[in-house]
C-alpha positions in Angstrom: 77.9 126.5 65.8 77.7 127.8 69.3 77.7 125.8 72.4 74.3 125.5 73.8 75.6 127.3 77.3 77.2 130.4 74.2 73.4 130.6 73.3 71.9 133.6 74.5 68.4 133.5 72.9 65.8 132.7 75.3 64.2 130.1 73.5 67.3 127.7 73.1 66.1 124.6 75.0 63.0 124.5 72.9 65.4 124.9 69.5 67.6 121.9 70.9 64.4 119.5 71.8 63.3 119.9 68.3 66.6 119.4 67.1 67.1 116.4 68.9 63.3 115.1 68.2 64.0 115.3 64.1 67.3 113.1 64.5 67.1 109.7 63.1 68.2 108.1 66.2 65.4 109.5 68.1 62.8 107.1 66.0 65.3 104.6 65.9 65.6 104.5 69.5 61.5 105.0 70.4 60.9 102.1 67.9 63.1 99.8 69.6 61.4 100.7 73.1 58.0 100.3 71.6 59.1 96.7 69.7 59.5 95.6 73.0 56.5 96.4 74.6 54.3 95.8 71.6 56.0 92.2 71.4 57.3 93.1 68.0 59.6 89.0 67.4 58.8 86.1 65.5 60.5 83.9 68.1 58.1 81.4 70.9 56.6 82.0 72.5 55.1 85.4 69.9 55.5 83.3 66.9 54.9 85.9 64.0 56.3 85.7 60.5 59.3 87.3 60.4 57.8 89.2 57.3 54.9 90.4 59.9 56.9 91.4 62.5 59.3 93.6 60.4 56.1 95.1 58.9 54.8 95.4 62.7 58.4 97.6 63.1 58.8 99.4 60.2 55.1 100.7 61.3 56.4 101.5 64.6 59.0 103.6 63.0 57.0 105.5 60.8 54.5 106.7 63.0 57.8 108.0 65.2 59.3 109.7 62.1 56.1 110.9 61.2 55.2 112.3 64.7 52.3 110.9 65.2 50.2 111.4 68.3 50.1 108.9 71.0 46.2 108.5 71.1 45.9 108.0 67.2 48.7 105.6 67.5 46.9 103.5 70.1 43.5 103.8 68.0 45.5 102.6 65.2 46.8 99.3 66.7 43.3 98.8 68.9 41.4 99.0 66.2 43.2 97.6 63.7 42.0 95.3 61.3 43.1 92.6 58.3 45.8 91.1 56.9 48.8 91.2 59.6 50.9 91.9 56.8 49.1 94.2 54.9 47.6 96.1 58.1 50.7 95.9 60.1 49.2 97.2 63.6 47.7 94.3 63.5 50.3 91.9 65.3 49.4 94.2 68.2 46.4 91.1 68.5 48.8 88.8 66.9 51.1 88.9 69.4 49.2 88.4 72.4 49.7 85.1 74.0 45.9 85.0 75.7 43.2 85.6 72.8 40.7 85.7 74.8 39.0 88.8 75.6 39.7 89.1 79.2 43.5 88.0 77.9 43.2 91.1 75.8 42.0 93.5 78.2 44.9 92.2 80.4 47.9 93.4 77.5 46.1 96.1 76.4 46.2 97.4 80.5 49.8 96.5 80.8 50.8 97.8 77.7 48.7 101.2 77.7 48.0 101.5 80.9 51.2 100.1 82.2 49.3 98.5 85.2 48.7 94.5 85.1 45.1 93.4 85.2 45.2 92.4 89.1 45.7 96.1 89.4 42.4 96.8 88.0 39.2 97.6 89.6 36.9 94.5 88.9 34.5 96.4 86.9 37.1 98.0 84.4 38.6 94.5 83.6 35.2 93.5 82.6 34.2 96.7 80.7 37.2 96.1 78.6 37.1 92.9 78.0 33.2 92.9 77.0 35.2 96.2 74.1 37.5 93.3 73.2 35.2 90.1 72.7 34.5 91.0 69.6 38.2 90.5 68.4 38.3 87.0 66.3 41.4 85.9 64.3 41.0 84.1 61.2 43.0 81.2 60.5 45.1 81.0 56.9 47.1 78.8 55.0 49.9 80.6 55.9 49.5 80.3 59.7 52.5 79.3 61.4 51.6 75.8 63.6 53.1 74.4 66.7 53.8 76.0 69.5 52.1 79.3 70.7 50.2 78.9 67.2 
């Protein structure tokens, strides 16, 4: 194999991106960065089953392996819907500590947004958290109880 500096064709950086992008330890590595800022742990004060939140990671891995794009990934976990272990995306709503709607709008605008909800104009805070009022979380038998249930 030649050395990447050997390479003469012109396109070499481009060959080497996508040879590093289809490496497993690019996924594994993304997954891990997005587990944290998706609050992907079953630990207080998140709480999730452990069963949910390696669903909520294996998800986060696929859609890495599986390229897929960034705005379809957020649709996916802002719209999601069901069963936190069947729907895995989810524990996106799961995990938030604040259910209300403003509390919402708050993680989604950290999280996506990567600005906290201070940051915000007044008007966008409350726009977003009118789009996430209608967000309601059903209790089961299986919820956990205690503390940050």
């Amino acid at each position: 194999m030649k050395s990447f500096g050997d390479d003469k064709r012109l396109n070499k950086r481009a060959l080497l991106i996508n040879q590093l992008l289809e490496r497993p330890e690019f996924a594994d590595y993304w997954s891990l960065k997005w587990s944290e800022l998706l609050r992907v742990k079953s630990e207080f004060p998140i709480n999730l089953w452990p069963n949910a939140a390696q669903a909520y990671h294996r998800w986060i891995h696929a859609s890495l392996v599986s390229r897929m794009p960034m705005d379809r990934f957020a649709r996916e976990l802002l719209t999601a819907s069901g069963s936190n272990f069947r729907d895995p995306p989810v524990n996106f709503f799961r995990a938030i500590q604040d259910k209300s709607a403003k509390g919402i709008a708050s993680a989604v605008a950290l999280t996506f947004m990567g600005m906290r909800a201070g940051g915000l104009p007044k008007e966008t805070l409350e726009n977003m958290s009118v789009f996430f009022s209608c967000v309601a979380y059903k209790v089961s038998r299986y919820a956990k109880t205690g503390q940050g249930a």
